[in-house]
C-alpha positions as a Markdown table, in Angstrom:
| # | Residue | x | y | z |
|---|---|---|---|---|
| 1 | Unk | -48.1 | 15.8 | -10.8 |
| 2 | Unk | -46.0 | 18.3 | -13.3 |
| 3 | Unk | -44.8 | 19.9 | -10.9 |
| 4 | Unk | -43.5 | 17.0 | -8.4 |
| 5 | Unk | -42.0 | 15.5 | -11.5 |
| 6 | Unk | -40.3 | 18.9 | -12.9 |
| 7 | Unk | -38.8 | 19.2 | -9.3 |
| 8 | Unk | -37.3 | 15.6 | -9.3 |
| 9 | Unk | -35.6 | 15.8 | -12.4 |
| 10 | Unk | -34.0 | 19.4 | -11.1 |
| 11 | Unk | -32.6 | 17.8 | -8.1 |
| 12 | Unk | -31.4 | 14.6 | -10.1 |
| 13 | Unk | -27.9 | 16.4 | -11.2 |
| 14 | Unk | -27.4 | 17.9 | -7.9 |
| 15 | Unk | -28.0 | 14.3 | -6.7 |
| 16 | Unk | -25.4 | 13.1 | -8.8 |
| 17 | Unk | -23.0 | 15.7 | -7.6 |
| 18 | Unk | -23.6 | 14.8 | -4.4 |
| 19 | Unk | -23.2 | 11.4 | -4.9 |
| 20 | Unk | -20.2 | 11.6 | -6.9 |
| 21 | Unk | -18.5 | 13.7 | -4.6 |
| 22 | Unk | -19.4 | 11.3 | -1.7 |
| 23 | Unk | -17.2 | 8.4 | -3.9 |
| 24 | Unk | -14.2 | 10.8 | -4.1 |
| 25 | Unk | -11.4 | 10.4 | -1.5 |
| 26 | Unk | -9.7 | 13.2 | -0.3 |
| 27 | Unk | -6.9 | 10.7 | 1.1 |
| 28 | Unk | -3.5 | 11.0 | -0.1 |
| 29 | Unk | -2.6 | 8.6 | -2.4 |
| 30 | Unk | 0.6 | 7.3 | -4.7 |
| 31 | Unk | 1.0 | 6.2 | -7.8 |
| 32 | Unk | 3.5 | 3.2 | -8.1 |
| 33 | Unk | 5.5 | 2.1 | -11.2 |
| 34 | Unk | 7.0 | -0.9 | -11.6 |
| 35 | Unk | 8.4 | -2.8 | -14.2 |
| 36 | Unk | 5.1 | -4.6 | -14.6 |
| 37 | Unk | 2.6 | -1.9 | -14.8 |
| 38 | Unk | 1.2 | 0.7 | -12.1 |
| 39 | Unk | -0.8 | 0.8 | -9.3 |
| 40 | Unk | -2.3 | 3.3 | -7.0 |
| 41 | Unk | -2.2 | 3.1 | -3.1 |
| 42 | Unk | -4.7 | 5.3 | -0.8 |
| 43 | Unk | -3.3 | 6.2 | 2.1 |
| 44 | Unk | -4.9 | 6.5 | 5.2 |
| 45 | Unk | -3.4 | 9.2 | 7.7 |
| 46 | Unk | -6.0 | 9.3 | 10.2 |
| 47 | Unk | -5.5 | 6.2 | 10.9 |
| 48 | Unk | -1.9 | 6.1 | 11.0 |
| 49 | Unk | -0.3 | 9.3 | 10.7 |
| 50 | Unk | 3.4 | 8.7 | 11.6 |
| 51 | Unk | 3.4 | 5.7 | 9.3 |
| 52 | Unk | 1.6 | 7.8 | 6.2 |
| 53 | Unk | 4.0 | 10.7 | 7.7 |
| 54 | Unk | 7.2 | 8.6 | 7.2 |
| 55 | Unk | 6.1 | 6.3 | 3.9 |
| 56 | Unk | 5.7 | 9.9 | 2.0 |
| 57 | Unk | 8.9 | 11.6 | 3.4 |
| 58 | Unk | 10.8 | 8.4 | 1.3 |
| 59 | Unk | 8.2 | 9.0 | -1.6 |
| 60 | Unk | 9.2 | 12.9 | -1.5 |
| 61 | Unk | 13.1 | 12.8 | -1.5 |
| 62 | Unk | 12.8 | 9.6 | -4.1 |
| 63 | Unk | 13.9 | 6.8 | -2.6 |
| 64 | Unk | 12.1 | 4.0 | -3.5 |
| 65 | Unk | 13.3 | 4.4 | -7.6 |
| 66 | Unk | 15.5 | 1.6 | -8.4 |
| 67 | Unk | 14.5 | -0.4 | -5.3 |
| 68 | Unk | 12.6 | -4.3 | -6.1 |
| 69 | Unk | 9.8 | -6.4 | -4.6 |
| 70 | Unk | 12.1 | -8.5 | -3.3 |
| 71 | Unk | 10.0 | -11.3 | -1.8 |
| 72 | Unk | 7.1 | -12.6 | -3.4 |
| 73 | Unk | 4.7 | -15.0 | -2.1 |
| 74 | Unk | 1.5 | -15.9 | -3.6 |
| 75 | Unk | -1.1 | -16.6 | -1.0 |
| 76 | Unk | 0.4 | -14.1 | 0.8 |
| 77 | Unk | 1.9 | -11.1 | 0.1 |
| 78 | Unk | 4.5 | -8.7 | -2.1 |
| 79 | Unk | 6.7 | -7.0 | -0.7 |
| 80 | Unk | 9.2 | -4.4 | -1.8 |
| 81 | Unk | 11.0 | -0.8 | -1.2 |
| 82 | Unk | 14.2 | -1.3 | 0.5 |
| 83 | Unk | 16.6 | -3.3 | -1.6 |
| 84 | Unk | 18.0 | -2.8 | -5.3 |
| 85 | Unk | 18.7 | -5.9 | -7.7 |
| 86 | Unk | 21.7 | -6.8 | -6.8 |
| 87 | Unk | 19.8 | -7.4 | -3.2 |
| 88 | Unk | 21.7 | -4.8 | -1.2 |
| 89 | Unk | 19.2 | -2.7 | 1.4 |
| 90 | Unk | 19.3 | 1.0 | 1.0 |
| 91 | Unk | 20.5 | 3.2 | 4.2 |
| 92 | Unk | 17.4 | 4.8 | 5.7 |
| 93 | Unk | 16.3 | 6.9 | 8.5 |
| 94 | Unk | 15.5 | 5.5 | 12.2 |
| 95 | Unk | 12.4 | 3.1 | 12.4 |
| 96 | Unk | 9.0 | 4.6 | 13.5 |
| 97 | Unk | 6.5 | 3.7 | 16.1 |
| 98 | Unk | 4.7 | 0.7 | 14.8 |
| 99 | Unk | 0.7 | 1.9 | 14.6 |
| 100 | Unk | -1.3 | -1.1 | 14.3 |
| 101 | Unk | -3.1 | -0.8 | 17.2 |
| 102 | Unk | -5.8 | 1.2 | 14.5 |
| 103 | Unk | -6.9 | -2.4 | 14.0 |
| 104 | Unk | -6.9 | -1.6 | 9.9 |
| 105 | Unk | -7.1 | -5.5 | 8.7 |
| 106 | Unk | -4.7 | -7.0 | 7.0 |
| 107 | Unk | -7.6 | -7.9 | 4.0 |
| 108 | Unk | -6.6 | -8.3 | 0.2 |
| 109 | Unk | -5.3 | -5.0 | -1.1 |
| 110 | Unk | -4.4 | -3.4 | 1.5 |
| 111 | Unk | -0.5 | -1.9 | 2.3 |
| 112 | Unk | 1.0 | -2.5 | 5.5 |
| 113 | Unk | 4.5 | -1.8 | 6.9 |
| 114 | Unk | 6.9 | -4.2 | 6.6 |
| 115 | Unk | 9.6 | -4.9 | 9.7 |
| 116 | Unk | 11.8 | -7.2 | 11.7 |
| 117 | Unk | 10.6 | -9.2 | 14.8 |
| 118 | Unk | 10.9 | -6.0 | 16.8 |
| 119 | Unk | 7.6 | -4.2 | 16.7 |
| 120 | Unk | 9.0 | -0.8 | 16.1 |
| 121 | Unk | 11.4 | -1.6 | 13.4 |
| 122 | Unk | 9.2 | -0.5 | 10.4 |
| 123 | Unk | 11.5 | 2.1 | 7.9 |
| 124 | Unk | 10.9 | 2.1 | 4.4 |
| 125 | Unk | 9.7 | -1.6 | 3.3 |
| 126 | Unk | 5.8 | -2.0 | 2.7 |
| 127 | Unk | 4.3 | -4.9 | 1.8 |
| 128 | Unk | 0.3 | -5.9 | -0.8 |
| 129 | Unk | -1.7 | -7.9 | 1.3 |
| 130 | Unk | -2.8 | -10.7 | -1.9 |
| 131 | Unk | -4.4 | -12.7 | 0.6 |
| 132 | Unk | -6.8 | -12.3 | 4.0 |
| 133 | Unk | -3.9 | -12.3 | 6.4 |
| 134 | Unk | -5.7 | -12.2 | 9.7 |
| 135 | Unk | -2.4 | -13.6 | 11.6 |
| 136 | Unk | -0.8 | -10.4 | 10.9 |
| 137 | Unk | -3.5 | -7.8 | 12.7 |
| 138 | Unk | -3.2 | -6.6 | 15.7 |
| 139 | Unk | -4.5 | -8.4 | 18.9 |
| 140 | Unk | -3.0 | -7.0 | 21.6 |
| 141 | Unk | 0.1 | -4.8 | 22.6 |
| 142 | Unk | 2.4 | -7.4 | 23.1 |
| 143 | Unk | 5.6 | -8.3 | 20.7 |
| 144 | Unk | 4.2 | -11.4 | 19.4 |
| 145 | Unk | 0.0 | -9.7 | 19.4 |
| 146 | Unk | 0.9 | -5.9 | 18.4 |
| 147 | Unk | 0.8 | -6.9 | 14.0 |
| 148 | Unk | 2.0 | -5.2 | 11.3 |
| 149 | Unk | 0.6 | -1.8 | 11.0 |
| 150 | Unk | -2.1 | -1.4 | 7.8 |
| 151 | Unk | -2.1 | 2.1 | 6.2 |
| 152 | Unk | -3.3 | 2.0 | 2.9 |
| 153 | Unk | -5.2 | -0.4 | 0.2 |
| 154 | Unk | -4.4 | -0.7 | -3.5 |
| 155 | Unk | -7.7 | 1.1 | -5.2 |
| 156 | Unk | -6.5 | 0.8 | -8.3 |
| 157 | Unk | -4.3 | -1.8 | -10.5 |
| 158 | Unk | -4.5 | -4.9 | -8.0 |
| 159 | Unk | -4.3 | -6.4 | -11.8 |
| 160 | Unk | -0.7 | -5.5 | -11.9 |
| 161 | Unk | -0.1 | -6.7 | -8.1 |
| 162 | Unk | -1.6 | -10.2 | -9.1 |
| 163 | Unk | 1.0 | -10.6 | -11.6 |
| 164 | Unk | 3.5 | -9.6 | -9.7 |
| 165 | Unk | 2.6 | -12.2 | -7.0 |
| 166 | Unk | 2.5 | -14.9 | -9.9 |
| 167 | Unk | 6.2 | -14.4 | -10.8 |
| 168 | Unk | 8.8 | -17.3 | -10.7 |
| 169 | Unk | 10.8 | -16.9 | -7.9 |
| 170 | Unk | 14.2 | -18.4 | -6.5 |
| 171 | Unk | 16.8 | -18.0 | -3.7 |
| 172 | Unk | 19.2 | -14.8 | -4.1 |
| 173 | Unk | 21.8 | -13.3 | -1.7 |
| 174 | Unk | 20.7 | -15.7 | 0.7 |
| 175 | Unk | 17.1 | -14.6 | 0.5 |
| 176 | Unk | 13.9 | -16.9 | -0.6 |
| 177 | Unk | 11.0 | -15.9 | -2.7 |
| 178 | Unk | 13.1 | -13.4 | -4.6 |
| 179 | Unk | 11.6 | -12.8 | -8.2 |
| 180 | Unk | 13.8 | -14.6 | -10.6 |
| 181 | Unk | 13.6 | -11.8 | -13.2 |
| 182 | Unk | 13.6 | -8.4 | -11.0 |
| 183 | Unk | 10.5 | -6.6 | -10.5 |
| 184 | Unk | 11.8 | -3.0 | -10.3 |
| 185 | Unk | 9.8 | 0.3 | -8.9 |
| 186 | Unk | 10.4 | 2.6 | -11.3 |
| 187 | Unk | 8.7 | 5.1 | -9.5 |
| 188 | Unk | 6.6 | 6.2 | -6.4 |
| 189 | Unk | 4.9 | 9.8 | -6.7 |
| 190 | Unk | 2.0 | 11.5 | -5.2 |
| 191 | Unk | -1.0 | 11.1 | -7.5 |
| 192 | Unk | -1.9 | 14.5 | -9.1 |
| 193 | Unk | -6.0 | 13.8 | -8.6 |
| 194 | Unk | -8.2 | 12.4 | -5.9 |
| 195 | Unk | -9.1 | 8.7 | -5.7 |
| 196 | Unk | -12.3 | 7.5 | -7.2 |
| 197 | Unk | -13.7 | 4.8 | -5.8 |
């Protein structure tokens, strides 16, 4: 009985090691800073490589400092990373392949691609899922079915998303649902540790 007990308290930290390191993503994953607080995005490139491809390429070269969530809808979503205050879009490079046929649900938390009624259109806006949005997955491959293409989920700070989905918001440079007192990225960079989760 000594014996079967000494041996299960030697494996219990090698238990724990192996547990912890099961929890531990190795994922990419970003650290966003806004003028509300910060929250981190794991991203998911084997399940959308072009998109992760293309989202760090715009983290890398800094291009998303300075740009806003720009339209805010609770029940819904945020959604940021192409315009500046004053509401004029950033240039950026040509649109990517839209990827949501890896059926990633659009679920609270998650990041998905923002675009224009043209499937492949996606460039630099993303969007926080702050609702189920089942509407937006994919169904099927045609222009109205194919979705908007999920490739990341908020693992930490969705505290700082919900109140930036609770902001007051108005109509600016034509636009709706535009925060009334500018909700600014500060800055997107590649988090320095793996994701815990």
């Amino acid at each position: 009985m000594k014996q079967t007990l000494t041996c299960v308290f030697l494996l219990l930290p090698l238990l724990a090691v192996v547990t912890a390191s099961a929890q531990t993503s190795t994922n990419p994953s970003v650290v966003v800073k806004t003028s509300m607080g910060s929250f981190t995005i794991e991203l998911y490139p084997e399940k959308a490589p072009e998109t992760v491809k293309n989202f760090l390429l715009y983290v890398d070269e800094g291009f998303y400092p300075g740009t806003v969530f720009h339209r805010v809808i609770d029940g819904f979503m945020v959604q940021g990373g192409g315009l500046d205050k004053e509401m004029t879009k950033k240039a950026t490079r040509a649109p990517i392949v839209n990827e949501a046929g890896n059926k990633l649900k659009n679920v609270v938390g998650t990041v998905a691609m923002a675009r224009t009624g043209e499937p492949n259109s996606a460039t630099a806006q993303f969007f926080v899922n702050v609702k189920d949005n089942a509407f937006l997955d994919y169904r099927d491959t045609s222009r109205d079915g194919i979705g908007y293409c999920v490739f990341g989920k908020v693992v930490q700070g969705m505290d700082v998303v919900d109140k930036i989905k609770a902001v007051p918001t108005g109509t600016k440079g034509g636009m709706q649902n535009v925060p009334l007192t500018p909700v600014v990225i500060e800055s997107v960079t590649r988090a320095k540790t793996a994701v815990t989760k």
